[in-house]
N, C-alpha and C positions, 0 to 999 in steps of 0.2 A: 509467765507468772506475773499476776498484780503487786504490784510492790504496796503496799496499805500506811506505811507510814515510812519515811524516811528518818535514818540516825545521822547527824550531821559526822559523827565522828568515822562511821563507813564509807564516806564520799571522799576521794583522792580529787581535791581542786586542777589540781595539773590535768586529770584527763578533759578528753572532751564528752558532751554527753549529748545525745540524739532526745528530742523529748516530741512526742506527739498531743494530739490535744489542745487545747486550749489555757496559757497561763492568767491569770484575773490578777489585780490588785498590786500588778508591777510597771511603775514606770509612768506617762502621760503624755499629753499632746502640749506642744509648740505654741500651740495657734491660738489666737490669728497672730500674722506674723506679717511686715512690709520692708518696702524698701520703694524710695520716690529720689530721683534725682533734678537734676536742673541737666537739660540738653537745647540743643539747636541754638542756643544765642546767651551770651554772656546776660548780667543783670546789673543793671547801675546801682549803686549803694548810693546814698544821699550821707554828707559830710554829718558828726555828730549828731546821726540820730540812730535810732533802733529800726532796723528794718527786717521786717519778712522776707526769709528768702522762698521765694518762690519756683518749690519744685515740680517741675511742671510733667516730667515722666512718672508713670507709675511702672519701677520692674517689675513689682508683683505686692498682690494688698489679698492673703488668703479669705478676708471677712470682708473686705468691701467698706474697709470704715477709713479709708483718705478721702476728704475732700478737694476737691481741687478748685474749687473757688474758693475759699479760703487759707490753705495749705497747711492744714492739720489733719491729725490721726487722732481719731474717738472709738477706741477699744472696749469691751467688755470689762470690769470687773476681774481684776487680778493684780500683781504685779509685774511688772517689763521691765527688759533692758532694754536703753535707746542708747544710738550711738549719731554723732551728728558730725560731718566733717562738710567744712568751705573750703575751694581755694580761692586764694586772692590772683589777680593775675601780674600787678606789679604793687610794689610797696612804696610809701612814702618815708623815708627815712624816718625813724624816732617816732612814729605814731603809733598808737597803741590800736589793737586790734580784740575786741572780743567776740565770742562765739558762745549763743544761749540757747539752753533748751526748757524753755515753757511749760507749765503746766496751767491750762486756766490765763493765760497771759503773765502766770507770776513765775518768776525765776526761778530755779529749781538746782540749773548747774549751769556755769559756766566757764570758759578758759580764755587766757586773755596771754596776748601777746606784745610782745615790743620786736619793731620791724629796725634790723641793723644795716639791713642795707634796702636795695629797689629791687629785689628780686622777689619774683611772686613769691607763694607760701602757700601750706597747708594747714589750718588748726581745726581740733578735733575737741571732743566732749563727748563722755559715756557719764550713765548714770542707771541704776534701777531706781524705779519709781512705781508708786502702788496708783490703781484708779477704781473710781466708783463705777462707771457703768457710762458716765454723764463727762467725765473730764477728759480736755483734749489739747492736744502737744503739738507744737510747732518749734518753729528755729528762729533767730534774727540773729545779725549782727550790728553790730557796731561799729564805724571807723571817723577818726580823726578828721578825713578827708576825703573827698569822694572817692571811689574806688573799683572798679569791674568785679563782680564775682567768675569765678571759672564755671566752665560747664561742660557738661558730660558725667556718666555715670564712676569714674576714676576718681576725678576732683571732688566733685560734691554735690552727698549724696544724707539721709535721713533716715534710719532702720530702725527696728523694735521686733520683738518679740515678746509673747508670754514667759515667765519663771512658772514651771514645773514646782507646784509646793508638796 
């Protein structure tokens, strides 16, 4: 028998329910969605300035919009989450350490650290951020004094996703 219209108040949420058919107008897509890391050889930082880090793997770019001459993602039109993580591989005592994530070359989010001892480190930065169609996101850091970044997909690594509105 066709059931024509459901009563929410006859539906027991505890069960399970088998549905055939087609559902419409529930739910949405991910994409485009990436992730680019830095592999095969550490990258030198230059002493106070802002540098590019240079992710040179792509684990996966579902639309095709990393460039890898420049080291940005130029997504469609939506809002994303990015999440940015460096490691450092040893630290300079007392230097301070930031981590950016760009939009357009302008700041958008960043975190910042103070190194208490010489042991490498990890620092990280999320942020959702909206784009036109045209804007696009990359990373730098920052250090005190020159510095090795880590490499491999563990250490550090660049992600994003679409938000589902």
């Amino acid at each position: 028998m066709a059931i024509s219209k459901i009563i929410s108040e006859s539906l027991d949420l505890t069960d399970d329910y088998a549905f055939t058919g087609t559902i419409t107008g529930a739910g949405g897509t991910n994409t485009p969605y990436f992730q680019v890391s830095r592999t095969g050889s550490s990258q030198s930082i230059s002493a106070g300035a802002d540098t590019t880090v240079q992710f040179n793997n792509v684990d996966f770019d579902s639309g095709s919009h990393w460039n890898a001459g420049t080291y940005k993602w130029t997504p469609p039109a939506g809002k994303y989450f990015f999440n940015a993580s460096v490691s450092i591989d040893g630290a300079t005592q007392g230097n301070v350490y930031v981590l950016y994530i760009t939009k357009n070359s302008t700041l958008w989010i960043q975190s910042i650290y103070r190194a208490y001892s010489t042991n490498g480190f990890t620092i990280n930065a999320s942020k959702i951020i909206s784009a036109n169609g045209t804007d696009s996101f990359h990373v730098q850091v920052y250090c005190q004094s020159a510095e090795v970044l880590g490499y491999g997909q563990r250490q550090s690594h660049f992600e994003g996703y679409k938000i589902i509105e």
